[in-house]
C-alpha positions as CSV (number, residue, x, y, z in Angstrom):
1,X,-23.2,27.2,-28.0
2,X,-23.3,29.7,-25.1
3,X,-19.8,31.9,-25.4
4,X,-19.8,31.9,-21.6
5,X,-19.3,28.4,-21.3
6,X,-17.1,27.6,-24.1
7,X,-14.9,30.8,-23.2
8,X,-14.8,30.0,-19.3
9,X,-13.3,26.9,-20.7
10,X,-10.9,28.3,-22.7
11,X,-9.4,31.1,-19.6
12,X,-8.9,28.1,-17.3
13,X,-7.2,26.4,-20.6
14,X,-5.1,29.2,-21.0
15,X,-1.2,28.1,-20.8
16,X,-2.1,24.4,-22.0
17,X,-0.4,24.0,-25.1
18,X,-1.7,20.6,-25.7
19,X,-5.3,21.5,-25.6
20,X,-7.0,21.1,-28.8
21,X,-9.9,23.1,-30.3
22,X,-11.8,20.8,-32.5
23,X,-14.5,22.9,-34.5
24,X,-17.4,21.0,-36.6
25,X,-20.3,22.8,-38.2
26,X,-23.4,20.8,-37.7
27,X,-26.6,22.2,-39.7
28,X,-25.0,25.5,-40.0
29,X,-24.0,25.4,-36.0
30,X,-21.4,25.3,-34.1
31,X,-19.9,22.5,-32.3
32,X,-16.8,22.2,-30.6
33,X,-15.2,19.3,-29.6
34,X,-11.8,20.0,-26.2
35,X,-9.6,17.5,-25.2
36,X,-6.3,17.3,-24.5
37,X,-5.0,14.1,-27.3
38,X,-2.3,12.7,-25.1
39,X,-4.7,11.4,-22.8
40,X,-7.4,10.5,-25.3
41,X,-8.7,7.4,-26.6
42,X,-8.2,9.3,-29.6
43,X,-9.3,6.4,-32.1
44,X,-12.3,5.8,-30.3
45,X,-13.1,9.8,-30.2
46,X,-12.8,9.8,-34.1
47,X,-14.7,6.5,-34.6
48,X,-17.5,7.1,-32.3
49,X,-17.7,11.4,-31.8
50,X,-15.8,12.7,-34.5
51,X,-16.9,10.7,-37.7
52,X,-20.8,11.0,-36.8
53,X,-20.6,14.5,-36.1
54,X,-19.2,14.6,-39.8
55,X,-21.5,12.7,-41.2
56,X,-24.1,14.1,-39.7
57,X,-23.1,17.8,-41.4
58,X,-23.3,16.1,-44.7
59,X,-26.9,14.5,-44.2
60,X,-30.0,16.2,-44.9
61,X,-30.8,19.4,-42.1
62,X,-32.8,18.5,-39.6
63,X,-31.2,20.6,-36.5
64,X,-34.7,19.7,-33.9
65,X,-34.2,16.2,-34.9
66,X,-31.0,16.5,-33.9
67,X,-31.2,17.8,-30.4
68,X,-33.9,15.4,-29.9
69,X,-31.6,11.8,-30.3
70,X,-29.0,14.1,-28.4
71,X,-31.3,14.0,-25.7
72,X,-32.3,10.6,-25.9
73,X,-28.8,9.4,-25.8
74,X,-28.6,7.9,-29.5
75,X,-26.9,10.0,-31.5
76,X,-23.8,9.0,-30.7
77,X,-22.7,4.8,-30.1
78,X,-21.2,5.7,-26.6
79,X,-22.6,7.1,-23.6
80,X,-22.1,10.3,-22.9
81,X,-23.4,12.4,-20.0
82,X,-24.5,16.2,-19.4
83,X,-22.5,19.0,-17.6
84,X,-23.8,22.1,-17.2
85,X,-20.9,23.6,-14.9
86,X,-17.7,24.8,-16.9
87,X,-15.3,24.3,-13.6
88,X,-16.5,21.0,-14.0
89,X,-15.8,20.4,-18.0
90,X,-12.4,21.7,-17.2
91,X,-12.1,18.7,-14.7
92,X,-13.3,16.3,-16.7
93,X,-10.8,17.5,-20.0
94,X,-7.7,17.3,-18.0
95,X,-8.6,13.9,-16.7
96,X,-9.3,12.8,-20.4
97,X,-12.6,13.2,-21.1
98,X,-13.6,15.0,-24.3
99,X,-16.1,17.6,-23.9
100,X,-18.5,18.7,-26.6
101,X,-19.9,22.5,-26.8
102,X,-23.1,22.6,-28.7
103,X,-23.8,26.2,-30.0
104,X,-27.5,27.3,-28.1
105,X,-27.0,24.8,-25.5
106,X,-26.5,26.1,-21.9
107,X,-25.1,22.7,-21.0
108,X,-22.4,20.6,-22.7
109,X,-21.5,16.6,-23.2
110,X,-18.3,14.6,-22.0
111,X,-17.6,11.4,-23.0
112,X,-15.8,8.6,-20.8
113,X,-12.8,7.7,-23.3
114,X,-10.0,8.4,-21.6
115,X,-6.4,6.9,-22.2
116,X,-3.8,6.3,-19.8
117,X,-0.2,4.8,-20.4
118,X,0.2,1.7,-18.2
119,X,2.3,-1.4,-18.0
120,X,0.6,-5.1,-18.0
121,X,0.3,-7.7,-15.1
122,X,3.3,-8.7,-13.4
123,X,4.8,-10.8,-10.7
124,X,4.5,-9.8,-7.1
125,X,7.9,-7.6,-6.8
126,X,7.6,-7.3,-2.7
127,X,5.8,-10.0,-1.7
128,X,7.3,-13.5,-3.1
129,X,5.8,-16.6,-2.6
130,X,6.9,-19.9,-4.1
131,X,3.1,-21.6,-3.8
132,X,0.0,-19.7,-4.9
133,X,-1.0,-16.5,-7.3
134,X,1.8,-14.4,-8.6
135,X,0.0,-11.5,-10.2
136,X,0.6,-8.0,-8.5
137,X,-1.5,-5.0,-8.5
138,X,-0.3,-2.3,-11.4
139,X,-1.1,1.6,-11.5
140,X,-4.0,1.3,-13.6
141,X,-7.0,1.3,-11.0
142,X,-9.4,-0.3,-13.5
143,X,-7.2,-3.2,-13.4
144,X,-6.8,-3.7,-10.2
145,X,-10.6,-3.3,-9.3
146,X,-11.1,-6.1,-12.3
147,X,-8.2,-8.6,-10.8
148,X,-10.0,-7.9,-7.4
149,X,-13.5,-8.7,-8.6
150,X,-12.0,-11.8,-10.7
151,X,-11.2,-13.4,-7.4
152,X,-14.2,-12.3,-5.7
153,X,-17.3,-12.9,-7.8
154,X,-19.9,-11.7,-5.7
155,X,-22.6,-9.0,-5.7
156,X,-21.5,-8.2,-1.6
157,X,-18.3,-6.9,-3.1
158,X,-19.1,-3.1,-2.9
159,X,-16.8,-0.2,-3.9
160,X,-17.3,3.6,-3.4
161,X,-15.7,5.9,-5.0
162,X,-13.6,9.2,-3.4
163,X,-11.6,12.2,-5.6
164,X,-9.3,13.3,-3.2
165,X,-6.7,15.9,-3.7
166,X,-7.2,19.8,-4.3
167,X,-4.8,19.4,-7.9
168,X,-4.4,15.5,-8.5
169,X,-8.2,14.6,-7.8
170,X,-7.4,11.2,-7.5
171,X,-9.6,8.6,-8.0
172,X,-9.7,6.0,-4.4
173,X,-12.1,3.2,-4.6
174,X,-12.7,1.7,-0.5
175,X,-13.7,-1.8,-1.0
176,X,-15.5,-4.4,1.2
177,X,-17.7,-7.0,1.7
178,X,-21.2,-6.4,2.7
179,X,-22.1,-7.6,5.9
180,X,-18.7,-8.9,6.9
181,X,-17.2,-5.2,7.9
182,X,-17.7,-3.7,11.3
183,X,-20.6,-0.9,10.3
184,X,-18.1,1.9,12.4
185,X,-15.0,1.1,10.8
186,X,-16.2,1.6,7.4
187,X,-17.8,5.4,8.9
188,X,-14.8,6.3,10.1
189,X,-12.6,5.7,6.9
190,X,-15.8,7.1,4.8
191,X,-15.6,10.7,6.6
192,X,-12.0,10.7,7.2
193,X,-11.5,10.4,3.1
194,X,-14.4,13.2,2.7
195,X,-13.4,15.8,4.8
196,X,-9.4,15.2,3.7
197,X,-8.2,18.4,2.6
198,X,-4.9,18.2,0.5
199,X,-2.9,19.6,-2.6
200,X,-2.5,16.0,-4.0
201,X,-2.1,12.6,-3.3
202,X,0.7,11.0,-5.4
203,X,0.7,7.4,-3.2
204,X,-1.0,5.4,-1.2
205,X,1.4,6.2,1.2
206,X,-0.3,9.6,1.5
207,X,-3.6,8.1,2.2
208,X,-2.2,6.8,5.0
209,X,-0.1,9.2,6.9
210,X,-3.4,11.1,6.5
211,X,-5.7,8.8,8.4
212,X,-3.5,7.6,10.7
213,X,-5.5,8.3,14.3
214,X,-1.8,8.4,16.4
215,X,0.2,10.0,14.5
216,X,3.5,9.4,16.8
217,X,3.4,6.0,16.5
218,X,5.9,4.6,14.9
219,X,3.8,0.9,14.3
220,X,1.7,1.2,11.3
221,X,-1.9,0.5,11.3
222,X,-2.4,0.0,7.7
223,X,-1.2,-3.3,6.0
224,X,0.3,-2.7,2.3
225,X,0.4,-5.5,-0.3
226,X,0.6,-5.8,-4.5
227,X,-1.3,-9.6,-3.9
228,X,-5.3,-9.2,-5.4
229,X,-5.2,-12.4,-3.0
230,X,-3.9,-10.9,0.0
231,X,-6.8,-8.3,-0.3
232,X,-9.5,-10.6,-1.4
233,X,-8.8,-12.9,1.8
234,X,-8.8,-9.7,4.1
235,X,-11.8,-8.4,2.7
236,X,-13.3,-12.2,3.5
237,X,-12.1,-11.4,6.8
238,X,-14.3,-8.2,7.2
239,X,-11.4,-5.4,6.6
240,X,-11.5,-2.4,4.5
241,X,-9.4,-2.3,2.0
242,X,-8.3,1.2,0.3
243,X,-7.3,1.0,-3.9
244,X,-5.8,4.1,-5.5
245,X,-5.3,5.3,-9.2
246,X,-1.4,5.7,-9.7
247,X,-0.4,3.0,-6.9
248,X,0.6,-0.7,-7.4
249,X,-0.3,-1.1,-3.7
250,X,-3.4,-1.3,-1.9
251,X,-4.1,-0.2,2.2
252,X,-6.1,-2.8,3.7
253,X,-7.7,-2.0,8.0
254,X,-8.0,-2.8,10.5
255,X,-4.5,-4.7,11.0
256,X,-2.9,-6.0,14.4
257,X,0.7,-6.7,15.3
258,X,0.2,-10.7,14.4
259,X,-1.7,-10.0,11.5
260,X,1.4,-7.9,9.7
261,X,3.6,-11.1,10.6
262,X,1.5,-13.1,8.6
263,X,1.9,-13.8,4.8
264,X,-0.5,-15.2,2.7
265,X,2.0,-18.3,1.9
266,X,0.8,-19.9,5.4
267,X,-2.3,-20.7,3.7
268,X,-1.0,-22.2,0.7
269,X,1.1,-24.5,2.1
270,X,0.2,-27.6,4.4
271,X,-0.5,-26.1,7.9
272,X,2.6,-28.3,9.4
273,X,4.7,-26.0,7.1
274,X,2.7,-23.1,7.6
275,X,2.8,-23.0,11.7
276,X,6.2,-23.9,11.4
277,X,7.8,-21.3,9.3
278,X,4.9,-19.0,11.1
279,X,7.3,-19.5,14.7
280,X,10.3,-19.5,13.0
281,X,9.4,-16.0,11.5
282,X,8.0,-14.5,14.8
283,X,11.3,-15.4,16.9
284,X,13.5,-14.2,14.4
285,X,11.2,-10.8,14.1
286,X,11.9,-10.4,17.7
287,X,15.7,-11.4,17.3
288,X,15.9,-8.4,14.6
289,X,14.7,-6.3,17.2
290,X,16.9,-7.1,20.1
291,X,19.9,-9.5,19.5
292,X,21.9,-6.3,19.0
293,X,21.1,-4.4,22.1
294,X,21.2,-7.8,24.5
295,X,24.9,-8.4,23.1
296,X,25.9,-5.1,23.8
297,X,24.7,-5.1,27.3
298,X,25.9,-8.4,28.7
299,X,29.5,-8.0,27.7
300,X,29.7,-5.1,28.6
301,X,27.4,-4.8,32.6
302,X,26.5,-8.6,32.8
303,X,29.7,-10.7,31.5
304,X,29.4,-12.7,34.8
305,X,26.3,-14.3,32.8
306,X,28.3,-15.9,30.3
307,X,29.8,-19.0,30.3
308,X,33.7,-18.9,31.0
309,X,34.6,-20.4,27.4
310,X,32.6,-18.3,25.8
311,X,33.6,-15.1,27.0
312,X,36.8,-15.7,27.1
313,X,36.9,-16.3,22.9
314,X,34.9,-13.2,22.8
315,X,37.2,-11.0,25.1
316,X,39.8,-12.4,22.6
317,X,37.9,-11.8,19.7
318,X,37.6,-8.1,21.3
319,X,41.2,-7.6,22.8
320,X,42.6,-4.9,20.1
321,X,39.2,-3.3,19.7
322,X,39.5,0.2,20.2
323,X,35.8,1.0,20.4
324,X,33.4,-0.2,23.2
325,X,31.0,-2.7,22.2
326,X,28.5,-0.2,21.7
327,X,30.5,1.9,19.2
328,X,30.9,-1.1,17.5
329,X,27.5,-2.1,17.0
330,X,26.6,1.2,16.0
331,X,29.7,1.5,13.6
332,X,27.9,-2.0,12.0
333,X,24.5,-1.1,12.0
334,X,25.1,2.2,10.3
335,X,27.3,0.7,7.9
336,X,24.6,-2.3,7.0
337,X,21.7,-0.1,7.0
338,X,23.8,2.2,4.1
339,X,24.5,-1.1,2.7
340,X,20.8,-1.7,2.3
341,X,19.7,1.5,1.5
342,X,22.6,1.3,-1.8
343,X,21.4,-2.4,-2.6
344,X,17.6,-0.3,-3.2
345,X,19.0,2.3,-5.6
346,X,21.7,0.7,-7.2
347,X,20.0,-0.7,-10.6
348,X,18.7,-4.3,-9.9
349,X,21.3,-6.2,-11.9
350,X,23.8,-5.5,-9.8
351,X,22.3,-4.5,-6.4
352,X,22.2,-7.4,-4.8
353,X,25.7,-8.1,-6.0
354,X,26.9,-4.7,-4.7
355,X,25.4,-5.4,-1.3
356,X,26.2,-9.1,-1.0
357,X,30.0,-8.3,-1.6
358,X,30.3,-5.2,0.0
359,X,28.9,-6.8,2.8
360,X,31.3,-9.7,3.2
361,X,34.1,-7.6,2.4
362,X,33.4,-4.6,4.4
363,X,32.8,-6.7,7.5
364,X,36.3,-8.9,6.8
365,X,38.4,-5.6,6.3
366,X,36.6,-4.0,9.5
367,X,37.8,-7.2,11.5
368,X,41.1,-7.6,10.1
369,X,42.2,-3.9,10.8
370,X,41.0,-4.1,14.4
371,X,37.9,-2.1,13.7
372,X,35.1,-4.5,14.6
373,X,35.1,-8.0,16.9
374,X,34.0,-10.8,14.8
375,X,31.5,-11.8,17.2
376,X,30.0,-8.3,16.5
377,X,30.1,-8.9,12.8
378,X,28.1,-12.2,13.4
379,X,25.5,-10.5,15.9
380,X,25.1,-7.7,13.5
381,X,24.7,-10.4,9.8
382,X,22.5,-12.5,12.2
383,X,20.2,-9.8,13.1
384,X,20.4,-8.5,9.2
385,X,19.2,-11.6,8.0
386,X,16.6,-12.2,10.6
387,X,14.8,-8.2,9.6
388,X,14.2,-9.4,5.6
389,X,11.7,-12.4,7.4
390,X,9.2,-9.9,8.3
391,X,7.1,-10.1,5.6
392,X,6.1,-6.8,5.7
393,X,8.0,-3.7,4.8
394,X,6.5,-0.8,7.0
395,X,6.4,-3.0,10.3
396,X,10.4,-3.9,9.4
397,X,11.0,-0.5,9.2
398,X,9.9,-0.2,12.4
399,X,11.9,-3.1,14.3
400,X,15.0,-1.1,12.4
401,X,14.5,2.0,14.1
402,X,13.8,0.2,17.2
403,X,16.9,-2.0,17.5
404,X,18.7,1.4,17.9
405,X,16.7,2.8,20.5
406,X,17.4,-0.3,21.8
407,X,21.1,-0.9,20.7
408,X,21.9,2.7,22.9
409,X,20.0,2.0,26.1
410,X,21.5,-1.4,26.6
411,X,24.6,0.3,25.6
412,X,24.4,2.6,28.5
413,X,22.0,0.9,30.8
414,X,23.1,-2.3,30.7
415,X,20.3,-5.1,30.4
416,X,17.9,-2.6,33.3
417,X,17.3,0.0,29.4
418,X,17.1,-3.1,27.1
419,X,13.7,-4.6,29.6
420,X,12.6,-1.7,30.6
421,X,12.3,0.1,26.9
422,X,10.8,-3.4,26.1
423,X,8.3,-2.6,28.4
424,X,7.6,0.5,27.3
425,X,7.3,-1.1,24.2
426,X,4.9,-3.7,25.2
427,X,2.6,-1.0,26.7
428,X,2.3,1.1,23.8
429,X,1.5,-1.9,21.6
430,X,-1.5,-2.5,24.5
431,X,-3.0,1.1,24.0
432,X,-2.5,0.8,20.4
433,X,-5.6,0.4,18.3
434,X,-6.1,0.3,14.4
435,X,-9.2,1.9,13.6
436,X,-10.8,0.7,16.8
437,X,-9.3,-3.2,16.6
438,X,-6.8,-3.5,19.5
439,X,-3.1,-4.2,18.0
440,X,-2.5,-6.9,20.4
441,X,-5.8,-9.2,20.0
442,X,-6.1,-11.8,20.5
443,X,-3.5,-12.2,23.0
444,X,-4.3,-8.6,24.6
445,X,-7.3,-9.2,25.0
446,X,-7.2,-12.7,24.9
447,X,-9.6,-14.2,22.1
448,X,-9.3,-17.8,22.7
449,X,-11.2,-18.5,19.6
450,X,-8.7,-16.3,17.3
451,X,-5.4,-18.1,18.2
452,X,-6.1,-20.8,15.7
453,X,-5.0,-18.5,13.1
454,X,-2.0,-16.2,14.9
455,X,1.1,-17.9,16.3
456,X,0.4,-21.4,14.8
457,X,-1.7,-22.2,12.2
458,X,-4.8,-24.6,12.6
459,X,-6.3,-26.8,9.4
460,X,-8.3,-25.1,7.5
461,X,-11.7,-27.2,8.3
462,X,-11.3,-26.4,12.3
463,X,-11.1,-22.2,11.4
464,X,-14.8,-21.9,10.4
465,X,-15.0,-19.0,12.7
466,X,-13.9,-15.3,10.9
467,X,-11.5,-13.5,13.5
468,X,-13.5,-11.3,16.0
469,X,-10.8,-8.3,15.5
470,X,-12.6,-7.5,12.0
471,X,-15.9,-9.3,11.7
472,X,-19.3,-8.0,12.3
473,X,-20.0,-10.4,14.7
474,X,-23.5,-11.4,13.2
475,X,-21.6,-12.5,10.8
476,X,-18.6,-14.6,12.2
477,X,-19.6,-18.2,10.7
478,X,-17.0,-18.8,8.2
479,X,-18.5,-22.7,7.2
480,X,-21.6,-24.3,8.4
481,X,-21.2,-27.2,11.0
482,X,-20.7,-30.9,9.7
């Protein structure tokens, strides 16, 4: 074995207490096996690397012979693969892979045997449906490219491979379908992940923040999901879809606004049931968003809007308030978004409990003491309620932070702020493209052919067309004509 190599090894070791050193005399030479046992098939090192280097100092000498099936690749039951950079060994040790210094050899072997803790299959945690799968992605990438590949059986199902991160070295799989992708879009992911230059990438998220082209924008222009179906049907739709070792989530792109208010429910249910919950979801998305801020600016600049019963119960809901209505709604918000927040990190079993309660008894305290107008505790559980229907968690996120640039202007600006930050709103969302794919298609531009599958949901028989915001369009046809 060269001392070089093996010592190189063992300075770039240094300080790694769990490294082990495992020295076997083969024909009166040297061999030395490194790995680190904690993330070691270890049974499978002793079965198939450990035992037969034994048994092989026991047999009768024959040191060429040797070297020979080493070369070949039969001496040892697995496959194992030359390195002739240490930097590299070192790499492939502290991911798990055992590396075996031969003494005269300028080059050494690694074997693909490592062992990582994970947890099994589960239930979907973030993205519940009542009708279909129910299987989630885990942190094992392995897994989740074989739960991928179990729904798509297909030799067009391509993956390549990316280590990203200066001191993780992550593994990131892109995935897609051949033919189906837009040729650009899979470029411009390809040499965005290979010129990424970063300490470490410890989720998804990461991945994303990264290759997001406008930074500022507080929309998101990747879709997340746990469902192996969610990404099988995208990639079926020409997307990209991003895996990554140590994430239960995958990124899938290009995405628009209607396809992140989507969930893959529609299409297991009848599409009666699907178009209809589909509407229901988009007008309470956009209640979530601006309930709030409209209340707040028609009682307090536009009250001559309202209908005389009605305002009068409200101005006597609000007659010992001593806040405006803006105040109030802020004091609500504030107080439901911490509600939410604790519900998160509370420990499940009672989470929901502690925000359910604290909710109800919060808001009765706050309007029995004069804090809060019940009419403001309704506008505020209503607009609650309606933010959990978006399916998706980033793009919720979003409408959150919104309703409060929202909530101020109409606060202050009366109904003038609320339309025209709307507006401004609407215009950014028109600019707005995901890796190329504008957000708004295929109402902005107007795609005729896509609305059978945005705001209602067509049978399945009349979509045999693939949407034209993330097909190839050679390769559009879906099913072939009746």
């Amino acid at each position: 074995m060269t001392a070089s190599i093996l010592d190189n090894i063992k300075e770039q070791l240094t300080g790694c207490s769990d490294a082990v050193y495992q020295s076997i005399i083969v024909y009166g030479h040297a061999c030395m096996l490194v790995y680190i046992p904690s993330i070691v098939d270890t049974l499978s090192l002793q079965e198939f690397v450990s035992s037969p280097l034994k048994s092989e100092a026991n047999s009768e000498p024959d040191w060429p012979r040797f070297l020979e099936r080493l070369d070949r690749g039969s001496a040892f039951a697995i496959p194992y693969i030359k390195v002739f950079d240490p930097d590299r060994a070192v790499e492939l040790i502290v991911s798990g892979n055992p590396v075996l210094c031969i003494e005269g050899l300028p080059y050494l072997y690694y074997f693909e045997i490592a062992h990582y803790q994970k947890r099994s299959v589960s239930e979907s945690q973030n993205e519940l449906v009542v009708i279909g799968p129910q299987e989630a992605f885990i942190e094992d990438i392995d897994t989740n490219l074989s739960l991928l590949r179990h729904k798509i059986k297909h030799a067009d199902l391509k993956t390549k491979h990316f280590s990203i991160g200066k001191y993780t070295k992550t593994d990131v799989y892109v995935v897609y379908i051949e033919g189906l992708y837009k040729p650009e879009l899979l470029t411009s992911i390809e040499d965005t992940l290979r010129n990424m230059s970063i300490d470490g990438v410890l989720g998804i998220s990461y991945l994303a923040e990264h290759m997001k082209q406008g930074h500022f924008s507080p929309f998101p222009v990747f879709q997340y999901t746990e469902r192996p179906d969610s990404v099988a049907a995208s990639l079926m739709e020409g997307r990209v879809g991003l895996l990554q070792d140590g994430t239960p989530s995958a990124l899938l792109t290009p995405v628009t606004l209607f396809s992140l208010l989507q969930s893959s429910e529609d299409y297991y249910q009848s599409f009666y049931a699907g178009s209809w919950i589909r509407l229901v979801r988009f007008f309470f998305s956009i209640i979530s968003m601006l309930l709030p801020a409209l209340y707040v600016a028609i009682t307090t600049f536009h009250s001559q809007i309202i209908p005389s019963d009605l305002l009068i119960t409200i101005a006597a809901a609000r007659e010992n308030i001593p806040f405006s209505a803006l105040t109030e709604a802020l004091i609500m918000e504030l107080t439901f978004e911490a509600l939410r927040e604790a519900g998160t990190r509370i420990p499940k079993p009672v989470g929901q409990t502690v925000s359910i309660i604290g909710g109800i008894v919060i808001g009765q305290a706050a309007v029995q003491a004069g804090i809060v107008s019940a009419p403001m505790v309704i506008v505020v559980s209503i607009t609650g309620i309606a933010s959990y229907i978006i399916p998706h968690l980033e793009l919720g996120l979003t409408f959150r932070l919104l309703r409060f640039v929202l909530l101020i202007l109409g606060g202050t600006m009366g109904l003038l702020g609320v339309f025209v930050a709307t507006f401004m709103i609407y215009g950014h969302l028109a600019n707005l493209k995901s890796f190329g794919t504008p957000y708004l298609q295929p109402i902005a531009p107007l795609v005729l052919q896509d609305l059978k599958d945005t705001l209602l949901r067509v049978p399945s028989p009349f979509m045999n067309k693939r949407s034209t915001s993330f097909t190839d369009r050679k390769n559009q046809r879906r099913q072939k004509r009746q």
